[in-house]
C-alpha positions in Angstrom: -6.5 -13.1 0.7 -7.5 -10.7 3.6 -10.9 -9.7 4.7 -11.9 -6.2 6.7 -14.6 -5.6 8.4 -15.3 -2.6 9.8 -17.6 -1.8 13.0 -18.2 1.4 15.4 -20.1 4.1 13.0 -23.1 6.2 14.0 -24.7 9.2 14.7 -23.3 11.5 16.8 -22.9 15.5 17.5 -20.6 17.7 16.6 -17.6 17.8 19.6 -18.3 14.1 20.2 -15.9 11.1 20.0 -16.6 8.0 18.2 -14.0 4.7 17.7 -14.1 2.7 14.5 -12.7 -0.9 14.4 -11.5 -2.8 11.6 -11.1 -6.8 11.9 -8.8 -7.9 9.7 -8.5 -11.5 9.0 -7.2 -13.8 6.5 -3.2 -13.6 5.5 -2.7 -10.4 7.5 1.2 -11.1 7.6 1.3 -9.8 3.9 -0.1 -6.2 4.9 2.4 -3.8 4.4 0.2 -0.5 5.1 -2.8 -0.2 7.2 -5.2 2.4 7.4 -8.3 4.5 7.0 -10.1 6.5 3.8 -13.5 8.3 3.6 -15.7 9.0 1.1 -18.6 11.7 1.7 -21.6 12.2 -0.7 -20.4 14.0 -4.5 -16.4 13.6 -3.4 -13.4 11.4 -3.6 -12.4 8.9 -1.7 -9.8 10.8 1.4 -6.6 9.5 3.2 -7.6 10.1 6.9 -4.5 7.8 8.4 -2.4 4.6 8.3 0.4 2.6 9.6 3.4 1.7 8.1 6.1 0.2 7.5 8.3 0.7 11.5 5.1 1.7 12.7 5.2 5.1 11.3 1.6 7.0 11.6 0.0 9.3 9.0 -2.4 11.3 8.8 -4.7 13.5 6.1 -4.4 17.7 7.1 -8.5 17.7 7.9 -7.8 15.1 10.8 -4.3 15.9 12.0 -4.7 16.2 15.5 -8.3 14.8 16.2 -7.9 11.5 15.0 -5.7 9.0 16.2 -4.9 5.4 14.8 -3.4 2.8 16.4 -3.5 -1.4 16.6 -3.9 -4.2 18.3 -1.9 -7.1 16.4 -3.1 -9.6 19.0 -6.6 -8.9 18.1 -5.6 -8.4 13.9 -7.6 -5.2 14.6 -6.9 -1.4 13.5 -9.0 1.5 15.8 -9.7 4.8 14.7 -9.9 7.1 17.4 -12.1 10.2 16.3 -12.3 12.6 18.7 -13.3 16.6 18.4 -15.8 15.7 15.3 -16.9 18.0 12.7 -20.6 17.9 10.5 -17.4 17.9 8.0 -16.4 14.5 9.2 -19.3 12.9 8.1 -18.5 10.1 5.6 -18.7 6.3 4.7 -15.5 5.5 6.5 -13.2 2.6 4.9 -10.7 0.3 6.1 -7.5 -0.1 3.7 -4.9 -2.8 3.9 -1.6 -3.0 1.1 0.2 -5.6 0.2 3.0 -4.4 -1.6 4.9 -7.1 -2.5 1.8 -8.3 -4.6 0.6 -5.2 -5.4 -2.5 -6.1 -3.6 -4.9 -3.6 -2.2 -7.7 -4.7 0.2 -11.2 -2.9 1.4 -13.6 -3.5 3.6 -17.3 -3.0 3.2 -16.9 0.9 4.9 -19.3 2.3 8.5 -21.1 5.3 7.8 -20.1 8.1 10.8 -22.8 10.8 10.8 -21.7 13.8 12.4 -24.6 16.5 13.8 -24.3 20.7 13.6 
């Protein structure tokens, strides 16, 4: 099992920076894929980045260029670096972690980023 717990939401204005955190703890060895989602108000759930396997980095078109992901595997913490924010941007944002050889997918309770016109 692996637990996520996300911290580093708020309020801020549009132009502004903000870094989300995600403490991962548990059997963290078993994550294959780590990364970010977001769900605003009325829409889907959207793939903003993630890690994978060899360290490669991805990221959804909306945040290509603004955001940056990264980790600290010391710490069994994943960062979201948000930087040039949007009022589009504003969302419930949710840590993901995949197991793949179980088929496992993990979530973590989600920080709400609210982003001012």
């Amino acid at each position: 099992q692996v637990q996520l717990v996300e911290s580093g939401g708020g309020f801020v204005q549009a132009g502004g920076s903000l870094r989300l955190s995600c403490a991962a703890s548990g059997s963290t060895f078993s994550l294959n894929v780590v990364g970010w989602y977001r769900q605003a108000p009325g829409k889907q759930r959207e793939f903003v980045a993630r890690i994978s396997s060899g360290d490669r980095l991805d990221y959804g078109v909306s945040v290509k260029g603004r955001f940056t992901i990264s980790r600290d595997s010391a710490k069994n913490t994943l960062y979201l670096q948000m930087n040039s924010l949007k009022p589009e941007d504003t969302a419930v944002y949710y840590c993901n972690g995949r197991d793949n050889l179980r088929g496992l997918n993990y979530w973590g309770q989600g920080t709400q980023v609210t982003v001012s016109s």
